[in-house]
PyMOL Python script that loads the backbone (N, CA, C, O; Angstrom):
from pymol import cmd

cmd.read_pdbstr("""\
ATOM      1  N   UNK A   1      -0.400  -9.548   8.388  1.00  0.00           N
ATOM      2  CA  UNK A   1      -0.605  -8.396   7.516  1.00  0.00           C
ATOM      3  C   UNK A   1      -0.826  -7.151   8.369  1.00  0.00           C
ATOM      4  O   UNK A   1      -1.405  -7.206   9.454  1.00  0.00           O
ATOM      5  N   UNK A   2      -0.401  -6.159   7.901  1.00  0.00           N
ATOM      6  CA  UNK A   2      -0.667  -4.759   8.798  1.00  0.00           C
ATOM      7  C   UNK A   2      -1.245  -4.186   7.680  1.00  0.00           C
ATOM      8  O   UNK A   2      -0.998  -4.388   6.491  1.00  0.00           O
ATOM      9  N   UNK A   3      -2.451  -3.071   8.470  1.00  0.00           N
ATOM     10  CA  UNK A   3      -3.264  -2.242   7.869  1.00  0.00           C
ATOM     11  C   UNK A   3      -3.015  -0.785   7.692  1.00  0.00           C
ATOM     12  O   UNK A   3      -2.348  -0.293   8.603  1.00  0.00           O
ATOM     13  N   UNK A   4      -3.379   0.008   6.768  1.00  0.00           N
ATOM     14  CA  UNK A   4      -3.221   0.744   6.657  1.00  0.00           C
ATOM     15  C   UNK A   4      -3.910   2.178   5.511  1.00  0.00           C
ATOM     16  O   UNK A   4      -5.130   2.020   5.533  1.00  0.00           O
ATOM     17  N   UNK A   5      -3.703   2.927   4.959  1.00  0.00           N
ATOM     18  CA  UNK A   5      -4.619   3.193   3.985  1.00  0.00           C
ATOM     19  C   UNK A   5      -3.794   4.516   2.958  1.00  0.00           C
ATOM     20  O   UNK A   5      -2.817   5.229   3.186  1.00  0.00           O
ATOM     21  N   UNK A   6      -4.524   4.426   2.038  1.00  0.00           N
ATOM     22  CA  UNK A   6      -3.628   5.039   0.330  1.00  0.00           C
ATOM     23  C   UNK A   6      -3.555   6.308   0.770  1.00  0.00           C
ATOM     24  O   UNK A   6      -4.578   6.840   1.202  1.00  0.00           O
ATOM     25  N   UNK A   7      -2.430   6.951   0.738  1.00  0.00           N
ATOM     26  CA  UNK A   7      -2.369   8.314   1.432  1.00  0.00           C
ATOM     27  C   UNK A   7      -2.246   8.957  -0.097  1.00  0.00           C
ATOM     28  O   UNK A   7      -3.125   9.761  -0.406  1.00  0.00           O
ATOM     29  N   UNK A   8      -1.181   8.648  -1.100  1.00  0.00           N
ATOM     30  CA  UNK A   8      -0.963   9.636  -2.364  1.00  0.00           C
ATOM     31  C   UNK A   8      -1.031   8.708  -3.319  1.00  0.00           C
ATOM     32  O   UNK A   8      -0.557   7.737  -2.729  1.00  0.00           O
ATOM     33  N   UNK A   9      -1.217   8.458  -4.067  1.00  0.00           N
ATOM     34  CA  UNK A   9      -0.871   8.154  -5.743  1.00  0.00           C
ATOM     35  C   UNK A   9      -0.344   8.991  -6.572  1.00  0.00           C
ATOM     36  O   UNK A   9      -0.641  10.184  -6.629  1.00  0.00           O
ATOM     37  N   UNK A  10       0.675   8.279  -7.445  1.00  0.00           N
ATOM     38  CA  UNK A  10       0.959   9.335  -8.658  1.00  0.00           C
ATOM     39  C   UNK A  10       1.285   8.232  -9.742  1.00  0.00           C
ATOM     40  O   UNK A  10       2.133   7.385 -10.021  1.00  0.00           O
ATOM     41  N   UNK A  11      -0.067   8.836 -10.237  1.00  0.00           N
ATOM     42  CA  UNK A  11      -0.651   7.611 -11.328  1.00  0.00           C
ATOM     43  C   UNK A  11       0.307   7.734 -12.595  1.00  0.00           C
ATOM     44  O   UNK A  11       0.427   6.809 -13.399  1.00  0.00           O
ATOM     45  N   UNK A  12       0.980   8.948 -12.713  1.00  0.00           N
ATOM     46  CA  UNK A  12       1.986   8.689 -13.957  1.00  0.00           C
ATOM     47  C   UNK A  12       3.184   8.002 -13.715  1.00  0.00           C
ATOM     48  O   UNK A  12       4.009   7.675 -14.569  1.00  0.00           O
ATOM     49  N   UNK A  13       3.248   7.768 -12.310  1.00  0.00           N
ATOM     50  CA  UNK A  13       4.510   6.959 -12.368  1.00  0.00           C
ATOM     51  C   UNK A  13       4.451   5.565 -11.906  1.00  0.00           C
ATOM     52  O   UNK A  13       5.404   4.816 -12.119  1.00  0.00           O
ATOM     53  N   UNK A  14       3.355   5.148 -11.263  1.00  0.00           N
ATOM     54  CA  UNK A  14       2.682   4.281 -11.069  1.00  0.00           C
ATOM     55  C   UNK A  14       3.099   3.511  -9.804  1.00  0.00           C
ATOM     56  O   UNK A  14       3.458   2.334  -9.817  1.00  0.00           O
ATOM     57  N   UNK A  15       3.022   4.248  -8.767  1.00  0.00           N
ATOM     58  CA  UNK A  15       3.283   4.148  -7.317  1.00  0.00           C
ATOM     59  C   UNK A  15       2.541   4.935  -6.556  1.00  0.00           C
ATOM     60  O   UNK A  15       1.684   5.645  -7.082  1.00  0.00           O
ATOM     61  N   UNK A  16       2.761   4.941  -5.085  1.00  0.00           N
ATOM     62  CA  UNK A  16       2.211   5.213  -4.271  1.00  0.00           C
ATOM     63  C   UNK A  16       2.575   5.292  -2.711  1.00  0.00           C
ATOM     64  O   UNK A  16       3.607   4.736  -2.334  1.00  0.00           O
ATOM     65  N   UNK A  17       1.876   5.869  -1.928  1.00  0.00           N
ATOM     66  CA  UNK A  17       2.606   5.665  -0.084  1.00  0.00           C
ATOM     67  C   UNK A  17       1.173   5.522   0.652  1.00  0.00           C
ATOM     68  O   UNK A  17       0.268   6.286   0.318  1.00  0.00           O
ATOM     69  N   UNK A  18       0.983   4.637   1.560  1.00  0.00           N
ATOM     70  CA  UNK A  18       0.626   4.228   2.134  1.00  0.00           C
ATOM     71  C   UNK A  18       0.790   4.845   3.913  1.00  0.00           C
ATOM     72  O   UNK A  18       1.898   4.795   4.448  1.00  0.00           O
ATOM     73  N   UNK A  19      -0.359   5.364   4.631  1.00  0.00           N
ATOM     74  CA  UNK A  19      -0.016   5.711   5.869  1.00  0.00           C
ATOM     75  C   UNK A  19      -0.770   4.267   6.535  1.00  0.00           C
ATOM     76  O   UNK A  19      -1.802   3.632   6.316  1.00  0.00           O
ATOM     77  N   UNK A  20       0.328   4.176   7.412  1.00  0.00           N
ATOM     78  CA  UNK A  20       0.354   2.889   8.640  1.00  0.00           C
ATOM     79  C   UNK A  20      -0.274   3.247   9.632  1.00  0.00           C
ATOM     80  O   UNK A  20      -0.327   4.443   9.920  1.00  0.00           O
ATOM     81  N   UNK A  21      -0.981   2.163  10.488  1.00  0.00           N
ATOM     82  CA  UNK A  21      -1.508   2.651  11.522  1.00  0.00           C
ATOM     83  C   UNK A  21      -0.723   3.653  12.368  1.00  0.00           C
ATOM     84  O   UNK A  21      -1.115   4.757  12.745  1.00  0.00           O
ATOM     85  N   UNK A  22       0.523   3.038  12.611  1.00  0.00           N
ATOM     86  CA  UNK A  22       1.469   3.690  13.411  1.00  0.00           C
ATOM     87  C   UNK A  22       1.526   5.351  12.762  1.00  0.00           C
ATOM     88  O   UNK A  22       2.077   6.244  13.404  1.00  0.00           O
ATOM     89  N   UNK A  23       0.926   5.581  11.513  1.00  0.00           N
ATOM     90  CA  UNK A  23       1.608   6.679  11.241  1.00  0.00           C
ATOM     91  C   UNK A  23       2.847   7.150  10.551  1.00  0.00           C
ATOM     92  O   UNK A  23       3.525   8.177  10.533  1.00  0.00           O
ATOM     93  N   UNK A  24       2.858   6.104  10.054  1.00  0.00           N
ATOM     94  CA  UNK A  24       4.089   6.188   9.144  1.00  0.00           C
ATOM     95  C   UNK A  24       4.043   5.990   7.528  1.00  0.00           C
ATOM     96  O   UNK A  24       3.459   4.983   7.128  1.00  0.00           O
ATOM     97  N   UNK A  25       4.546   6.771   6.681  1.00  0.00           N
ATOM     98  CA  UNK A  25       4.463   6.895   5.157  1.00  0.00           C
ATOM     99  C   UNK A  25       5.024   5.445   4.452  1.00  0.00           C
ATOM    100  O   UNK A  25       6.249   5.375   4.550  1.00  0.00           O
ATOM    101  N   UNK A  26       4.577   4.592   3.951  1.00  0.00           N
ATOM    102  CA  UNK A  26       5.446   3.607   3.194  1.00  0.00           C
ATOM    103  C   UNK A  26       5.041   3.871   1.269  1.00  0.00           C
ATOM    104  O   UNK A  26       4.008   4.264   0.727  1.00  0.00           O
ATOM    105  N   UNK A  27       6.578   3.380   0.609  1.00  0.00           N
ATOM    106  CA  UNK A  27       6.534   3.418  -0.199  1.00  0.00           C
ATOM    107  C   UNK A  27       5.709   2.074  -0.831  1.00  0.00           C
ATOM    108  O   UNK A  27       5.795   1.056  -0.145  1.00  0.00           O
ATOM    109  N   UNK A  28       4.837   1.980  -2.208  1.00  0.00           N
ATOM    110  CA  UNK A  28       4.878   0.472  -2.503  1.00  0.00           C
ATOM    111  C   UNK A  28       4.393   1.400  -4.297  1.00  0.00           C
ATOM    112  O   UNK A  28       3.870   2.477  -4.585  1.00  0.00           O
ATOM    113  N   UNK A  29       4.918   0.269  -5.054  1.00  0.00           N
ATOM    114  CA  UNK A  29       4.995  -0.028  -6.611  1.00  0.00           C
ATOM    115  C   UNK A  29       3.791  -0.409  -7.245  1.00  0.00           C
ATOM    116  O   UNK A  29       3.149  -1.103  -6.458  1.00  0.00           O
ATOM    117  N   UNK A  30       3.375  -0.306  -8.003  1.00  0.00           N
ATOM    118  CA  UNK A  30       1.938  -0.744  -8.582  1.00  0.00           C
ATOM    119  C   UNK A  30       2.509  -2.563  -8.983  1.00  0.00           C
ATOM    120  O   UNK A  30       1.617  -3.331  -9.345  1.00  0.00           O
ATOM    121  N   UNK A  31       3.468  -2.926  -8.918  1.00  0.00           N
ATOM    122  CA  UNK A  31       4.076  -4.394  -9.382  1.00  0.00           C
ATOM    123  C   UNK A  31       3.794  -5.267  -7.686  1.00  0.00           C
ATOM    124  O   UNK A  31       3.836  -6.493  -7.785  1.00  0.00           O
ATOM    125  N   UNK A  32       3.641  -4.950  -6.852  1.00  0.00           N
ATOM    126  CA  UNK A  32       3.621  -4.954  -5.426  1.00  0.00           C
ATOM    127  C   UNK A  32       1.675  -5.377  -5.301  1.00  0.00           C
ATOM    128  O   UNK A  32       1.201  -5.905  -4.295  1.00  0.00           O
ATOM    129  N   UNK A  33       1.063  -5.100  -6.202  1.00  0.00           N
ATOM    130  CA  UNK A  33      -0.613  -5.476  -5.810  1.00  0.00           C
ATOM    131  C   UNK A  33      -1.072  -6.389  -5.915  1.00  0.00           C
ATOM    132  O   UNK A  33      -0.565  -6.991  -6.862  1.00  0.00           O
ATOM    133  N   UNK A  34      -1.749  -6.873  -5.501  1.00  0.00           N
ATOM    134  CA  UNK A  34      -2.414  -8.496  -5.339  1.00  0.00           C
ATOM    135  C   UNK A  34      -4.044  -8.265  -5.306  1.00  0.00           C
ATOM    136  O   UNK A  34      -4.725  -7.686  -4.459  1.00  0.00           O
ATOM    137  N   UNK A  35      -4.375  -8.831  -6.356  1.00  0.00           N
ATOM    138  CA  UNK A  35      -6.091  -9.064  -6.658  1.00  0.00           C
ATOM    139  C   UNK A  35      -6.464  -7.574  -6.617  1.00  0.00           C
ATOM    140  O   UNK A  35      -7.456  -7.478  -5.894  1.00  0.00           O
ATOM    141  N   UNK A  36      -6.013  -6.111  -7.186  1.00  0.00           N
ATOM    142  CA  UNK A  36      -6.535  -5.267  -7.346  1.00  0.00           C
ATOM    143  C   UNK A  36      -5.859  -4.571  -8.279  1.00  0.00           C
ATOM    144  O   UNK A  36      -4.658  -4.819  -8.174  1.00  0.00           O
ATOM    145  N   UNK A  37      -6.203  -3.455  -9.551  1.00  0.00           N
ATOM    146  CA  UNK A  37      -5.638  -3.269 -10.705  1.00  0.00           C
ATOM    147  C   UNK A  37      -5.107  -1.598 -10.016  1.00  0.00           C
ATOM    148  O   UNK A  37      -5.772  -1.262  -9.036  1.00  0.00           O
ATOM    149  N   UNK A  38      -4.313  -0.875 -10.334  1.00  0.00           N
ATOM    150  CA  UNK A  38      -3.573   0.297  -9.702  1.00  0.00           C
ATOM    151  C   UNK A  38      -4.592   1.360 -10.299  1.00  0.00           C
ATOM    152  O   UNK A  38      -5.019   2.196  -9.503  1.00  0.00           O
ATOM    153  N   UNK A  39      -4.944   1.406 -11.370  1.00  0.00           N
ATOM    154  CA  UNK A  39      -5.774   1.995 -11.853  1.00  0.00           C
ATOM    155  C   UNK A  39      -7.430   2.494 -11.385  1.00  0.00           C
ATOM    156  O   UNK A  39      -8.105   3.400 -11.875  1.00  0.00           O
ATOM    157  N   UNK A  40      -7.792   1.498 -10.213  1.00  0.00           N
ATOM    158  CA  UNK A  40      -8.927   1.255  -9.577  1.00  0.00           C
ATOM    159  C   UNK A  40      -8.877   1.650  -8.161  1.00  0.00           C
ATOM    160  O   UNK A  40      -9.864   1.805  -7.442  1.00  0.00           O
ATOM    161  N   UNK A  41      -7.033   1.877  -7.651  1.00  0.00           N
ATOM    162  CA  UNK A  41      -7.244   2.624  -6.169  1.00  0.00           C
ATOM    163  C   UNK A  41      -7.567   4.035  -6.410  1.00  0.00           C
ATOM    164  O   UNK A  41      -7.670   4.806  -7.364  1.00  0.00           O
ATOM    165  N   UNK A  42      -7.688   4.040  -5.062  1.00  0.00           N
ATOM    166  CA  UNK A  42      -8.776   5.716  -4.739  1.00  0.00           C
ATOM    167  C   UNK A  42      -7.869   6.337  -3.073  1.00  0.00           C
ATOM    168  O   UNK A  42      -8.166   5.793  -2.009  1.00  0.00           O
ATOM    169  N   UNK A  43      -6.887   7.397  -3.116  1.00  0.00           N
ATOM    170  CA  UNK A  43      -6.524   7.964  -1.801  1.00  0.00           C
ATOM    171  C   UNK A  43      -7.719   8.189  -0.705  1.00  0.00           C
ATOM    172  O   UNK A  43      -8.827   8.725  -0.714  1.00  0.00           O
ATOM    173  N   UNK A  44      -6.788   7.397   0.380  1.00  0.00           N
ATOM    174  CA  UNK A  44      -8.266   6.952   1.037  1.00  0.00           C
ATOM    175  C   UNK A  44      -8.656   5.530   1.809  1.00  0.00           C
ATOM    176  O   UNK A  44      -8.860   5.169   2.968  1.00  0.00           O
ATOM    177  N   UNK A  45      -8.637   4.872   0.338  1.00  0.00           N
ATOM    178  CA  UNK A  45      -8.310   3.415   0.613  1.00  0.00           C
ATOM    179  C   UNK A  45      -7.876   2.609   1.505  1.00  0.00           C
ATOM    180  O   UNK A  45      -6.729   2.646   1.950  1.00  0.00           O
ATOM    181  N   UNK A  46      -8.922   1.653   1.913  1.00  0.00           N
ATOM    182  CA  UNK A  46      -8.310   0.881   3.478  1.00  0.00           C
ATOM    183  C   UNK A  46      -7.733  -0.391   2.917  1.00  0.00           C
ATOM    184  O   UNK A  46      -8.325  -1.161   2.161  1.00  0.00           O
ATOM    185  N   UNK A  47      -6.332  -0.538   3.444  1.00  0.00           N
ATOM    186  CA  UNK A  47      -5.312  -1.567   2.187  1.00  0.00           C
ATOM    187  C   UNK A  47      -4.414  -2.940   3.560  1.00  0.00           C
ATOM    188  O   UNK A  47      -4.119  -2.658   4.722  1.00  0.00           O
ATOM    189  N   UNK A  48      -4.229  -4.123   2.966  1.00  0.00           N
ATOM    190  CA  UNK A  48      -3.717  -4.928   4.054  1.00  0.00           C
ATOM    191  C   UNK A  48      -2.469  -4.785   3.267  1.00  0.00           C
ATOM    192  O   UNK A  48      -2.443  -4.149   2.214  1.00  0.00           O
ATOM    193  N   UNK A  49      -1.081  -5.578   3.951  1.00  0.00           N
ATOM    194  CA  UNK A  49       0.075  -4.936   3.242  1.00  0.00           C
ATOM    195  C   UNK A  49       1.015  -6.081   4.430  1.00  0.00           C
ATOM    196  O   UNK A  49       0.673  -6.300   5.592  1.00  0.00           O
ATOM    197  N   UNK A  50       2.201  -6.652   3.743  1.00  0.00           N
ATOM    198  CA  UNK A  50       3.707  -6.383   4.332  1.00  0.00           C
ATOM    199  C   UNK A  50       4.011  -5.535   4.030  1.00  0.00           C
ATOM    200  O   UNK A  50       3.704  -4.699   3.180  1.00  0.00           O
ATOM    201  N   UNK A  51       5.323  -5.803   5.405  1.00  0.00           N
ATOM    202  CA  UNK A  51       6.582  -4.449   4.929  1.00  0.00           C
ATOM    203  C   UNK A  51       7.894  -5.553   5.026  1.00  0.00           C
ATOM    204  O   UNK A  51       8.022  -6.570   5.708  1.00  0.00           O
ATOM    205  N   UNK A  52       8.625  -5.028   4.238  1.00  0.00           N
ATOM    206  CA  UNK A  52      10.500  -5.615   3.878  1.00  0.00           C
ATOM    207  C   UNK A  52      11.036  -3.981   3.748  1.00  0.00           C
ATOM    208  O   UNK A  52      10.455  -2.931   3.472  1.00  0.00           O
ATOM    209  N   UNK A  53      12.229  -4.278   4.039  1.00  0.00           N
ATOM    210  CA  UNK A  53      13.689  -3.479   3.536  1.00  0.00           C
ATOM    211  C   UNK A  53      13.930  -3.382   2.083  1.00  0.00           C
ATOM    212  O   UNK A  53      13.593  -4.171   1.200  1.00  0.00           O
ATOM    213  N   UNK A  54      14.426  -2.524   2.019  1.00  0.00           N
ATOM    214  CA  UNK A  54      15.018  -2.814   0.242  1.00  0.00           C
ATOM    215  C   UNK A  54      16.679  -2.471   0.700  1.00  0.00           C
ATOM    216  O   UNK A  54      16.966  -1.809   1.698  1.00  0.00           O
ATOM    217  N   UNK A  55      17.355  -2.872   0.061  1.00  0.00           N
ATOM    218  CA  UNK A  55      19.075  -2.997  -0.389  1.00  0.00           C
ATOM    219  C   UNK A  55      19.508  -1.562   0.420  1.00  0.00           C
ATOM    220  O   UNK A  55      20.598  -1.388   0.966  1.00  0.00           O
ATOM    221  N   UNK A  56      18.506  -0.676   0.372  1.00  0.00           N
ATOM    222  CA  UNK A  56      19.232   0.412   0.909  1.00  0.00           C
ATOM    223  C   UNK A  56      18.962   0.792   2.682  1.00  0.00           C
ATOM    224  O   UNK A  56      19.651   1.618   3.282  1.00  0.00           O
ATOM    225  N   UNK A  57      17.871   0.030   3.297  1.00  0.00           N
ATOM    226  CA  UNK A  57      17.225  -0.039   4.718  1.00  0.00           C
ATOM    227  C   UNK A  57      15.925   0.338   5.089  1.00  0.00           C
ATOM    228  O   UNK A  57      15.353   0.143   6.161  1.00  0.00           O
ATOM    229  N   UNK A  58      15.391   1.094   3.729  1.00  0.00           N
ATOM    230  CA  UNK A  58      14.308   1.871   3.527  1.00  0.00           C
ATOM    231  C   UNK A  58      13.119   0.941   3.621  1.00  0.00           C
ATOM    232  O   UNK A  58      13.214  -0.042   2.886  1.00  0.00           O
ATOM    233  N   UNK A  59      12.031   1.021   4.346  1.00  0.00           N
ATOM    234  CA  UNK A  59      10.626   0.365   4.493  1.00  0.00           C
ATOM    235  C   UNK A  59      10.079   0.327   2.970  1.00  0.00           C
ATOM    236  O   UNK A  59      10.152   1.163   2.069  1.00  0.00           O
ATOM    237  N   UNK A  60       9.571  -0.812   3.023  1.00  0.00           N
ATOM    238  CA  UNK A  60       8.307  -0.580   1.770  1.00  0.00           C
ATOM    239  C   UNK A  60       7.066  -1.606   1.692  1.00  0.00           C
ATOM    240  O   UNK A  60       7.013  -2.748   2.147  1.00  0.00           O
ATOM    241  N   UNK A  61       6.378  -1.101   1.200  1.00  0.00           N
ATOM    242  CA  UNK A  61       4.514  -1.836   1.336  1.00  0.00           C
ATOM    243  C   UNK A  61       5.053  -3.114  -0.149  1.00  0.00           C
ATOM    244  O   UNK A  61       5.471  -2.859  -1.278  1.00  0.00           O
ATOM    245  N   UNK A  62       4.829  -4.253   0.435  1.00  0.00           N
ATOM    246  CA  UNK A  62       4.483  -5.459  -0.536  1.00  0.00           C
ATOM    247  C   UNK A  62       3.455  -6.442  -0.228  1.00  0.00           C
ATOM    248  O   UNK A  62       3.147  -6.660   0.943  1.00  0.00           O
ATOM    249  N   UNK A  63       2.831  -7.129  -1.327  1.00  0.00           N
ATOM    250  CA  UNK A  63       1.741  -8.083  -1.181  1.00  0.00           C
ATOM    251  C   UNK A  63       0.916  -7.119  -0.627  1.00  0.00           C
ATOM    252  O   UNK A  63       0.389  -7.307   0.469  1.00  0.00           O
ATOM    253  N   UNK A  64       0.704  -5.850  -1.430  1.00  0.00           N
ATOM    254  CA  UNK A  64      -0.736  -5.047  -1.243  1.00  0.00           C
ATOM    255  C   UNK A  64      -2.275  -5.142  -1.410  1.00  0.00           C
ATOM    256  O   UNK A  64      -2.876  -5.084  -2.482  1.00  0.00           O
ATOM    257  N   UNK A  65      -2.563  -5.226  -0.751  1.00  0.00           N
ATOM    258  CA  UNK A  65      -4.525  -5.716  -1.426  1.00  0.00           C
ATOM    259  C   UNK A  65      -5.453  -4.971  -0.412  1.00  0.00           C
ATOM    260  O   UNK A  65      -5.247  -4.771   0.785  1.00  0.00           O
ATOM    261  N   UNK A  66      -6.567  -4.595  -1.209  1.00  0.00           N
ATOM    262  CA  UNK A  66      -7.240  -3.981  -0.691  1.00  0.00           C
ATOM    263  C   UNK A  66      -7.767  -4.765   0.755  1.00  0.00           C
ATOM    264  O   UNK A  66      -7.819  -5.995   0.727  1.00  0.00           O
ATOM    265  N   UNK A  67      -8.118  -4.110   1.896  1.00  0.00           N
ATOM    266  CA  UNK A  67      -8.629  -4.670   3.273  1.00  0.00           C
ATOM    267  C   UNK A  67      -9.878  -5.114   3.119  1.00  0.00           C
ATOM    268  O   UNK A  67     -10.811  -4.793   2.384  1.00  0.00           O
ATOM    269  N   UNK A  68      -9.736  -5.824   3.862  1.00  0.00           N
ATOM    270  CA  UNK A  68     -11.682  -7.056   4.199  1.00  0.00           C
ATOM    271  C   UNK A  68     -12.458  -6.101   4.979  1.00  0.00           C
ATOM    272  O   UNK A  68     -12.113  -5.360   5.900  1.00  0.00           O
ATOM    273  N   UNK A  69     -13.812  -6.317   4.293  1.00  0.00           N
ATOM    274  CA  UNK A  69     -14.784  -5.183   5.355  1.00  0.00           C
ATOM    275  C   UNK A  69     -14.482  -6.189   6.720  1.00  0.00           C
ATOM    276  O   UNK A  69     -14.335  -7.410   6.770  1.00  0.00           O
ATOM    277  N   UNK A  70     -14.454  -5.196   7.751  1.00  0.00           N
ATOM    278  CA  UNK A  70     -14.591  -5.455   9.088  1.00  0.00           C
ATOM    279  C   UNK A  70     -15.278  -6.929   9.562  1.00  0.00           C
ATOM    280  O   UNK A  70     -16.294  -6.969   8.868  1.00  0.00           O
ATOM    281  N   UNK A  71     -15.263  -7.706  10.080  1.00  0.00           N
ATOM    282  CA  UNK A  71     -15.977  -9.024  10.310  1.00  0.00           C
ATOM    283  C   UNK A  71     -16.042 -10.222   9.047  1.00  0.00           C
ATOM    284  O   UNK A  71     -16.756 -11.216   8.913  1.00  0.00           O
ATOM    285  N   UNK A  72     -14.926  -9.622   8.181  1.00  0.00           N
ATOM    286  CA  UNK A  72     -14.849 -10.771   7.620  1.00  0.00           C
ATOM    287  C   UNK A  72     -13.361 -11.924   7.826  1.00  0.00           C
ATOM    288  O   UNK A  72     -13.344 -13.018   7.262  1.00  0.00           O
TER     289      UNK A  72
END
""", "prot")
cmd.dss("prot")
cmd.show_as("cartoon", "prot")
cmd.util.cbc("prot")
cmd.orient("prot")
């Protein structure tokens, strides 16, 4: 899993981007979350995450869930 944290939401459409450690913007879907409701993230947010391709080559955040406090 790579870490990373909720850079924007746009709750009317019900997505979001994610900045990577590296620094990089990923797209991910509110259909994409695991054990957390879309409605309950906060920009900000420290999030664990894959990344895949989609059909077109483009990065994107899947199997999103919020990150484990530190030492767990």
């Amino acid at each position: 899993m790579q870490k990373g944290t909720i850079k924007r939401l746009i709750v009317d459409r019900g997505f979001g981007f994610i900045k990577t450690e590296r620094e990089e913007d990923l797209f991910f879907g509110r259909n994409q979350l695991q054990g957390v409701d879309y409605g309950s993230l906060r920009e900000g947010q420290k999030v664990e995450f894959e990344v895949t391709r989609d059909p077109n080559g483009r990065l994107h955040a899947i199997r999103v869930r919020l990150a484990r406090p530190e030492g767990e």
